[in-house]
N, CA, C and O atoms as a MOPAC input file, in Angstrom:
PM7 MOZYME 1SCF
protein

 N     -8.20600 1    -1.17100 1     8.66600 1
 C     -8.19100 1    -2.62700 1     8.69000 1
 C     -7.08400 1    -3.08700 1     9.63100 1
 O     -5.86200 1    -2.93600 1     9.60100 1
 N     -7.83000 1    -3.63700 1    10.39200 1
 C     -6.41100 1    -4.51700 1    11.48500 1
 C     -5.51300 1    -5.64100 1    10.61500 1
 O     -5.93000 1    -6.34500 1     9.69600 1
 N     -3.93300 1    -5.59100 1    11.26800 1
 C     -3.26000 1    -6.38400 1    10.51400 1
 C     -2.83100 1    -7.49400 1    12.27600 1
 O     -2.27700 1    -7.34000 1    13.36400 1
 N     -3.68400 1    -8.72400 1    11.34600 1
 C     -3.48400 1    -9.60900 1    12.39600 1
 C     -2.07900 1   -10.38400 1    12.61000 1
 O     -1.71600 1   -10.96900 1    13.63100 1
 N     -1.38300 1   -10.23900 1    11.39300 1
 C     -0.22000 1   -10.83700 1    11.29100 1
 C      1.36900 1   -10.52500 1    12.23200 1
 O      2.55800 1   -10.68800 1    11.95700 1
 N      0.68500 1   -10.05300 1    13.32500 1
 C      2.05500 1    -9.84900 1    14.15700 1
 C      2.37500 1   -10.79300 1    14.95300 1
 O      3.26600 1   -10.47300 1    15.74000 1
 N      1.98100 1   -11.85300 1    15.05000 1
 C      2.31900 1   -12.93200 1    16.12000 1
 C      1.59700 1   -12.64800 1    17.52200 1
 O      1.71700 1   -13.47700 1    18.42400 1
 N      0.86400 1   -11.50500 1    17.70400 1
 C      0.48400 1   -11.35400 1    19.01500 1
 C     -1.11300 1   -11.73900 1    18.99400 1
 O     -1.86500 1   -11.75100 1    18.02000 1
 N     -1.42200 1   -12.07200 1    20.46500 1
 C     -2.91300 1   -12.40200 1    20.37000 1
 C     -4.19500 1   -11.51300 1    20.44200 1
 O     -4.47300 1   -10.58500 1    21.20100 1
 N     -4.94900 1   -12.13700 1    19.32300 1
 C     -6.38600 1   -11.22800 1    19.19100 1
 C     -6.91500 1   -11.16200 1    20.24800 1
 O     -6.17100 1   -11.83100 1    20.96600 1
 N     -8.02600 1   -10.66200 1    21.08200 1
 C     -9.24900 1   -11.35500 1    21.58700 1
 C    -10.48200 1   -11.53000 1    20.54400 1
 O    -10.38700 1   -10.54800 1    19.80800 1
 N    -11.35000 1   -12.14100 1    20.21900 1
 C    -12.32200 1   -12.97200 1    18.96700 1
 C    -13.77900 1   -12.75100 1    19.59600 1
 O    -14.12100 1   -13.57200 1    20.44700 1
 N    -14.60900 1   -11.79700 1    19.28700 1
 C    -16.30800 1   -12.13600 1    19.26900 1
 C    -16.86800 1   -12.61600 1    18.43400 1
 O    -17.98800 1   -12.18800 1    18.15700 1
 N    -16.39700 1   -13.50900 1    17.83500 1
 C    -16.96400 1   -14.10400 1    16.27100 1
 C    -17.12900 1   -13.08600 1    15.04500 1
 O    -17.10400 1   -11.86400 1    15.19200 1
 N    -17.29800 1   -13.72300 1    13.84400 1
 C    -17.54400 1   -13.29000 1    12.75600 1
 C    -16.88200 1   -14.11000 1    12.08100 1
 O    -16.42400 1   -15.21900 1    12.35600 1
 N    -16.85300 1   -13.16300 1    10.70000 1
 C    -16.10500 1   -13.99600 1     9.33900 1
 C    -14.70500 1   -13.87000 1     9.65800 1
 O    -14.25700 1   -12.84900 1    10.18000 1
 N    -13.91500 1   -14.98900 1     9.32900 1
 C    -12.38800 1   -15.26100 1     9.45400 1
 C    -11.36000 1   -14.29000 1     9.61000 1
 O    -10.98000 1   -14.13700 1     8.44900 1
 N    -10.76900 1   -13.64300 1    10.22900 1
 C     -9.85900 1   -12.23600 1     9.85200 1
 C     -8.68600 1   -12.68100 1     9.31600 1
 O     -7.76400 1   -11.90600 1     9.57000 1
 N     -8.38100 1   -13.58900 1     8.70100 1
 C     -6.96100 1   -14.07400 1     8.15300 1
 C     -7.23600 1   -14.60000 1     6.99000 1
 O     -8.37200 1   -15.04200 1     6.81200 1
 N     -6.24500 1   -14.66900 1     5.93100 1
 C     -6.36900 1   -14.93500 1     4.73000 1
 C     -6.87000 1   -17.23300 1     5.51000 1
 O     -6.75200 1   -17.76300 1     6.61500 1
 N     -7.14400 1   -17.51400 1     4.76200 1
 C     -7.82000 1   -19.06900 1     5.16600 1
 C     -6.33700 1   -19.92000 1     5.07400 1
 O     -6.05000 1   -20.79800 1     5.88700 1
 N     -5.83400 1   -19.68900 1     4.43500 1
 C     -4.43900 1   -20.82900 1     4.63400 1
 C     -3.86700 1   -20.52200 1     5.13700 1
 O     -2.96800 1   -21.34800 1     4.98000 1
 N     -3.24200 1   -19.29800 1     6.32900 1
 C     -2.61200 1   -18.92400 1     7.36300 1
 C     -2.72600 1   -20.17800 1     8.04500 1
 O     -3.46700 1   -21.15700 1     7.95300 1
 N     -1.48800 1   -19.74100 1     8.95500 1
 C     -1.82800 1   -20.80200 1    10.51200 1
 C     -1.71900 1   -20.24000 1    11.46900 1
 O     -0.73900 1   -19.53400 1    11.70500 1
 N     -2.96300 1   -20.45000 1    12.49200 1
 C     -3.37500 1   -20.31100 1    13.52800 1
 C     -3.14800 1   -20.52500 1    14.55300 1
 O     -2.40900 1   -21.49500 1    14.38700 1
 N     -3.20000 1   -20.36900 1    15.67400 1
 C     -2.81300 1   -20.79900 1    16.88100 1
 C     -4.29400 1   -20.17600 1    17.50000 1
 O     -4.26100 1   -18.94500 1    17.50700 1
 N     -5.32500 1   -20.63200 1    17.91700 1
 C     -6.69200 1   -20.55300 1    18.97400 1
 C     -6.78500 1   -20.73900 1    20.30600 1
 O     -5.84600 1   -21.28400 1    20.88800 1
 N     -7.55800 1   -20.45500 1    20.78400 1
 C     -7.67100 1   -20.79800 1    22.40100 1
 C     -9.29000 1   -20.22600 1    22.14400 1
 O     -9.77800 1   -19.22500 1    21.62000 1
 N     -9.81200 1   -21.43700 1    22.81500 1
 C    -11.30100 1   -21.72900 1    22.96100 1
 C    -11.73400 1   -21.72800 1    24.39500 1
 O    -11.09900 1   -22.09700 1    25.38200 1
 N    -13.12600 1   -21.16300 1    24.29700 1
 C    -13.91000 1   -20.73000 1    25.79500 1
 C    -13.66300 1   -21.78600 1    26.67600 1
 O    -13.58200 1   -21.52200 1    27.87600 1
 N    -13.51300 1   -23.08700 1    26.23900 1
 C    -13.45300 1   -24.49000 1    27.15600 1
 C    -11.60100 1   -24.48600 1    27.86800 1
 O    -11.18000 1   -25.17300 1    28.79900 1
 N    -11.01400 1   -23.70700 1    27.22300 1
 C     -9.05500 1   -23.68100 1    27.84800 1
 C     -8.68000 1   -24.36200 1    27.25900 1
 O     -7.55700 1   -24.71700 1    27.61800 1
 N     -9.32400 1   -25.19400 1    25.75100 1
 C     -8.22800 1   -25.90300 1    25.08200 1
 C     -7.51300 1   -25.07600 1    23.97800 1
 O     -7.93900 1   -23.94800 1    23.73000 1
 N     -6.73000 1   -25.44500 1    23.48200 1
 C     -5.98300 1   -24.78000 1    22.00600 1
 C     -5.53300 1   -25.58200 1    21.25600 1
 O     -5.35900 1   -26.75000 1    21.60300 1
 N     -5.26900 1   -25.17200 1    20.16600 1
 C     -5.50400 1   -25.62300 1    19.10500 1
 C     -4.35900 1   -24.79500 1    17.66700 1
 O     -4.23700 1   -23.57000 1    17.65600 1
 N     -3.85000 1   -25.42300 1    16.90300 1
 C     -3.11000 1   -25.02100 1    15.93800 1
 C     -3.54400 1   -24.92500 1    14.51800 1
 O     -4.65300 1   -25.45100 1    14.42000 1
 N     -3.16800 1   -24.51900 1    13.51100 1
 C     -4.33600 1   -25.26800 1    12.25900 1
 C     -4.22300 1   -24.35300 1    10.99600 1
 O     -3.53600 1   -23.33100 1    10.99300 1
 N     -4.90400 1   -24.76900 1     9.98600 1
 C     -5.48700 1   -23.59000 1     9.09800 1
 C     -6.14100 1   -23.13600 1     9.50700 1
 O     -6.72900 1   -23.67400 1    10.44500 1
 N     -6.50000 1   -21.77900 1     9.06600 1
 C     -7.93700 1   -20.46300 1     9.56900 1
 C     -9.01000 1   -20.90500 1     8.83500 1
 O    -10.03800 1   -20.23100 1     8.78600 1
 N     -8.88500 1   -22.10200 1     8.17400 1
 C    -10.03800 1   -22.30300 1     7.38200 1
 C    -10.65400 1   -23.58500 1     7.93200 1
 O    -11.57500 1   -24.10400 1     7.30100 1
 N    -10.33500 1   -23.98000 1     8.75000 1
 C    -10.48700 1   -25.42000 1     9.73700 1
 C    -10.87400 1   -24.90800 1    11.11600 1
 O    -11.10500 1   -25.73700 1    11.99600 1
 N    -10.97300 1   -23.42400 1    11.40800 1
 C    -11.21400 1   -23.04700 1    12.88500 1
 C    -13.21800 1   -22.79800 1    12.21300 1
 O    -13.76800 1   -22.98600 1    11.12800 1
 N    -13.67600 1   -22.32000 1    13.54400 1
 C    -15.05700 1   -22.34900 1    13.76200 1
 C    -14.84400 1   -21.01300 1    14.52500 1
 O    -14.61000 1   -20.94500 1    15.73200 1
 N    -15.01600 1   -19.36500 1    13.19900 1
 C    -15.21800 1   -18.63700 1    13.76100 1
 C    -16.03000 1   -17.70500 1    14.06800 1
 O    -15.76400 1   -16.56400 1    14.44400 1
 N    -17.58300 1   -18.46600 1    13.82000 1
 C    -18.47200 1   -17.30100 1    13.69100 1
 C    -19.44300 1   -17.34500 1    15.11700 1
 O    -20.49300 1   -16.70200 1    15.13000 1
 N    -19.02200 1   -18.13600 1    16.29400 1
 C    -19.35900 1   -18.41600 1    17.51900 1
 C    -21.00000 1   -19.41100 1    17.74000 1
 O    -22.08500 1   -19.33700 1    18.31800 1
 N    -20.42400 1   -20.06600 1    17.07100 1
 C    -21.90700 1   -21.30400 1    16.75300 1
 C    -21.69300 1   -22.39800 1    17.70300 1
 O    -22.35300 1   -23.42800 1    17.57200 1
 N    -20.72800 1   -22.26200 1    18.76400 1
 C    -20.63600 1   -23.95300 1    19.37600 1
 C    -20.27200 1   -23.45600 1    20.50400 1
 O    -19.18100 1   -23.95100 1    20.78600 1
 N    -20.57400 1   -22.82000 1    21.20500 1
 C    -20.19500 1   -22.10400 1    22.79400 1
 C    -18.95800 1   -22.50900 1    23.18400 1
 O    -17.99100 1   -21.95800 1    22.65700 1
 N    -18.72900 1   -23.63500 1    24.26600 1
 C    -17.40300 1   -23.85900 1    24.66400 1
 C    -16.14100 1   -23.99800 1    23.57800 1
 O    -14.92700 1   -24.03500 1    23.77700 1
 N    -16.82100 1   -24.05200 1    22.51000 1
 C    -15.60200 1   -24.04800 1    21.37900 1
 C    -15.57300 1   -22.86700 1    20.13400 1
 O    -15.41300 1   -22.92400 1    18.91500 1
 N    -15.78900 1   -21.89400 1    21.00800 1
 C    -15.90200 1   -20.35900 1    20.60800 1
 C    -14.62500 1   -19.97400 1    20.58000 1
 O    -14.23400 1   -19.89100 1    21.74400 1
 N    -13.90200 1   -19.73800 1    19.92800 1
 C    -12.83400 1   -18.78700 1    19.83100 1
 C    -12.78200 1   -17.65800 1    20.28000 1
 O    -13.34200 1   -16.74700 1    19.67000 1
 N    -12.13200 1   -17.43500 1    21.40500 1
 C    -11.78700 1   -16.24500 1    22.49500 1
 C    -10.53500 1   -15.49600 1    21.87900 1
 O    -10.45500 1   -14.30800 1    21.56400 1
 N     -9.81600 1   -16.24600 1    21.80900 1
 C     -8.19400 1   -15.80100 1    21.48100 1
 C     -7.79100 1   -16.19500 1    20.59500 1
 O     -8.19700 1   -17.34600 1    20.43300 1
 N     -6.72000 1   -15.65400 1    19.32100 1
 C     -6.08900 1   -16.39700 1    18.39200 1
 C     -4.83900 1   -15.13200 1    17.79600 1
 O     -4.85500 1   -13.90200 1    17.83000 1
 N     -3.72500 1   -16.23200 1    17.21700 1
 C     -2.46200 1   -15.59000 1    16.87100 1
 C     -2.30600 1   -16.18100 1    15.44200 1
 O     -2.88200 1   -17.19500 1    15.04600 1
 N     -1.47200 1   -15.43100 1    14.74200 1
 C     -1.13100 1   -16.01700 1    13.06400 1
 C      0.40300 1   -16.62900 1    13.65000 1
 O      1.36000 1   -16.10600 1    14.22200 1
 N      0.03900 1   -18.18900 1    13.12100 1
 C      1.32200 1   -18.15200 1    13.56700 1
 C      2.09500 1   -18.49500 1    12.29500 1
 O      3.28000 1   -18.82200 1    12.35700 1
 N      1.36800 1   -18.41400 1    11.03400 1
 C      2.38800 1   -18.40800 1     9.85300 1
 C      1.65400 1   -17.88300 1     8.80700 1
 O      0.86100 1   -18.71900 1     8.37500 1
 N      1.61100 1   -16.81100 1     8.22800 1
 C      0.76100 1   -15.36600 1     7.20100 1
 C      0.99100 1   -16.36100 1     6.29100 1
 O      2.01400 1   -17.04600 1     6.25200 1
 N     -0.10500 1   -16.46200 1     5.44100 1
 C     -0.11300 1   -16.91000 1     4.32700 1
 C      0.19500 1   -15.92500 1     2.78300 1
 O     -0.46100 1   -14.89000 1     2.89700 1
 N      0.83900 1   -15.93800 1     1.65400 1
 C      1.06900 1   -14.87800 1     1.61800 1
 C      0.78900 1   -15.18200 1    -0.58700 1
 O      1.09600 1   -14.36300 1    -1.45200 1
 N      0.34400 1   -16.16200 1    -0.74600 1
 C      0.18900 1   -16.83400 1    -2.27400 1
 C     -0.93100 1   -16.04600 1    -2.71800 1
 O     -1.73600 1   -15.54700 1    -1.93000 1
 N     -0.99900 1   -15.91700 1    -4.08100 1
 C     -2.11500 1   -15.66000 1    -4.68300 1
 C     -3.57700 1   -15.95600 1    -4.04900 1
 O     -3.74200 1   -16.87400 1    -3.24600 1
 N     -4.59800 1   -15.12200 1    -4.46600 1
 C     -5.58600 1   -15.44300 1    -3.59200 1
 C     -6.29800 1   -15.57700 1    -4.94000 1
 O     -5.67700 1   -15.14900 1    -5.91300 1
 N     -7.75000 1   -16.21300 1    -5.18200 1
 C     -8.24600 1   -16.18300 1    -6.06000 1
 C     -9.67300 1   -15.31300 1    -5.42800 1
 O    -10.08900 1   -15.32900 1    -4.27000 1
 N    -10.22200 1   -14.59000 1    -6.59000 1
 C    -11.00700 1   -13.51700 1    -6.24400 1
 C    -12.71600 1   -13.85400 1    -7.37400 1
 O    -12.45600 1   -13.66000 1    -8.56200 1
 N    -13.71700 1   -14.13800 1    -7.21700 1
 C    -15.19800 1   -13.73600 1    -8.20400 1
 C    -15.50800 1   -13.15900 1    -8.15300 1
 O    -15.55900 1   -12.53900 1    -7.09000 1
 N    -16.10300 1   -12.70800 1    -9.38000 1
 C    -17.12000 1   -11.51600 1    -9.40100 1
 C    -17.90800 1   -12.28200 1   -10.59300 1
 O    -17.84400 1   -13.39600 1   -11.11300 1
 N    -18.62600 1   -11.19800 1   -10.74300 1
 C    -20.01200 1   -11.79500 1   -11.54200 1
 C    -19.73400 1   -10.46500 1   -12.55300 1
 O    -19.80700 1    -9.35300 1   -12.03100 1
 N    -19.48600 1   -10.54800 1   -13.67900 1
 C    -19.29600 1    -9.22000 1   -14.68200 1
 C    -20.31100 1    -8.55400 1   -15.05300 1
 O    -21.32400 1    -9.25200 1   -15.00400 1
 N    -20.49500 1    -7.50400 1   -15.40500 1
 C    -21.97100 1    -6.63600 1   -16.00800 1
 C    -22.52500 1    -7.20900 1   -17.08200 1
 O    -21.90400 1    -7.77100 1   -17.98400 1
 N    -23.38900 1    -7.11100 1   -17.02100 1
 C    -24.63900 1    -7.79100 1   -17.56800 1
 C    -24.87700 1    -6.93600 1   -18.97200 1
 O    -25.55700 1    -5.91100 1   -19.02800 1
 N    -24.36300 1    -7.39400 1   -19.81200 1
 C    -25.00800 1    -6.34500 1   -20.84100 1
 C    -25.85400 1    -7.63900 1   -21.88500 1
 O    -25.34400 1    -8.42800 1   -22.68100 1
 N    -27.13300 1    -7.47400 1   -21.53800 1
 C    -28.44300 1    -8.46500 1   -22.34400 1
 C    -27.92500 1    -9.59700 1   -22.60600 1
 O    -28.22600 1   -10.06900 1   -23.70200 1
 N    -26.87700 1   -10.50200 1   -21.60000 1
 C    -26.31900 1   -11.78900 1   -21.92800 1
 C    -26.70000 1   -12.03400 1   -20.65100 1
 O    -27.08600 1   -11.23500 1   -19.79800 1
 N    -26.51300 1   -13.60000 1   -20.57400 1
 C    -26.37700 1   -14.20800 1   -19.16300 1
 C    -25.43700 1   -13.71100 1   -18.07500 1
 O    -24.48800 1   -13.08200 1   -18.54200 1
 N    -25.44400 1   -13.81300 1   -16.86200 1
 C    -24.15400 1   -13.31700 1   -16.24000 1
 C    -22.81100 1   -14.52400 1   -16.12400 1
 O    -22.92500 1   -15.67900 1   -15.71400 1
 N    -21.77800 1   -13.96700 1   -16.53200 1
 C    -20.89700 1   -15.14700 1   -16.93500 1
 C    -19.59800 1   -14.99600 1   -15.81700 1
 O    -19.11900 1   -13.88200 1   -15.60600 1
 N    -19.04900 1   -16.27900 1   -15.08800 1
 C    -18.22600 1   -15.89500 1   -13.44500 1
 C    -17.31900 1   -15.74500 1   -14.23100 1
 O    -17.41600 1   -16.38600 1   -15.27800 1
 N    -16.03100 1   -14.80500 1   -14.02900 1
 C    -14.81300 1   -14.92600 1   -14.34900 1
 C    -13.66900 1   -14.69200 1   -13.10800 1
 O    -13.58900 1   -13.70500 1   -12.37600 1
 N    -12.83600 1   -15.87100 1   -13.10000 1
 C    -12.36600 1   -15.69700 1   -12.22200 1
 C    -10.51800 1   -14.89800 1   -12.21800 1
 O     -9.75000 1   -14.80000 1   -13.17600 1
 N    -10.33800 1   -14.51800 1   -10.98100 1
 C     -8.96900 1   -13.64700 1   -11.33700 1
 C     -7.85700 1   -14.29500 1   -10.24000 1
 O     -8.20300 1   -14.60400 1    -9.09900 1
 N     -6.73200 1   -14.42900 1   -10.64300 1
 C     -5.66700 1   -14.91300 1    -9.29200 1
 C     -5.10000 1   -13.84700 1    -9.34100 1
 O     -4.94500 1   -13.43900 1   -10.49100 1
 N     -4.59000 1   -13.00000 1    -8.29400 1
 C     -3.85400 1   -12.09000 1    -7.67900 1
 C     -2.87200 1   -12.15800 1    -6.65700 1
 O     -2.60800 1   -13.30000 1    -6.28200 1
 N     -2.28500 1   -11.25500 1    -6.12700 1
 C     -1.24900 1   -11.28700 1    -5.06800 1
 C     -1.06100 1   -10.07600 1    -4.55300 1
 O     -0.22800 1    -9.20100 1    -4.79000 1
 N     -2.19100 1   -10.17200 1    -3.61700 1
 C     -2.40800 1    -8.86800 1    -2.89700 1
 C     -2.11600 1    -9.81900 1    -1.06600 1
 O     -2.45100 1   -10.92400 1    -0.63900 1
 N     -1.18300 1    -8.39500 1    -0.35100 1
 C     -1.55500 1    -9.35200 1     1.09300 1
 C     -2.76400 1    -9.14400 1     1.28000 1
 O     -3.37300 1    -8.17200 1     0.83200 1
 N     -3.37300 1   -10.29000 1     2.15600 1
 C     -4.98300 1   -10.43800 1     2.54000 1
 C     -4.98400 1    -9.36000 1     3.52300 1
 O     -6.16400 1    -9.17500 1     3.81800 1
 N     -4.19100 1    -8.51000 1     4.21200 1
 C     -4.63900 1    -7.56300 1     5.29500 1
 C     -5.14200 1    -6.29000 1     4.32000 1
 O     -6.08700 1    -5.62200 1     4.73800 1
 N     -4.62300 1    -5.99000 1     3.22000 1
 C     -5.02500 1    -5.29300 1     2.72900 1
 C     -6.59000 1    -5.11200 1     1.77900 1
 O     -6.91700 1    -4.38900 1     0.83800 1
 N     -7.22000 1    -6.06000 1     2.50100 1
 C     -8.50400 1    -6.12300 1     2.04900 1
 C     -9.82100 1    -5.21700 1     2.26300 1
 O    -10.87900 1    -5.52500 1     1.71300 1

């Protein structure tokens, strides 16, 4: 697992987010603009061409509890969500 959290820049072919979502970002988009932000406010799965994310840096690791679902085993009941807060870093995912 890559640890994006060094301050240095990715290069980005889309997909799902590589940073925990409340990090902050620093982007640079196919069009030469950039951009600062939450990772959860960027557009990274390459759906809008000139505003494709090429490049991006963490510019502050988010590092709080993350909250995690699952759906528990089914034993002849409904399936019931339970949810868990943890504190794992997100690179270690």
């Amino acid at each position: 697992m890559t640890d994006y959290n060094d301050g240095k820049w990715h290069g980005w072919n889309g997909g799902e987010c590589p940073v925990h979502p409340e990090s902050v970002v620093e982007i640079k988009a196919a069009a030469g603009w950039q951009a600062e932000g939450k990772a959860q406010s960027a557009f990274w799965d390459h759906n809008i061409s000139d505003g494709n994310i090429v490049d991006f840096r963490v510019v502050k690791e988010h590092n709080g509890p993350r909250e995690v679902w699952y759906d528990e085993i089914e034993k002849n009941t409904p399936k019931i969500l339970v949810m868990l807060t943890v504190t794992i870093p997100f690179s270690a995912r």
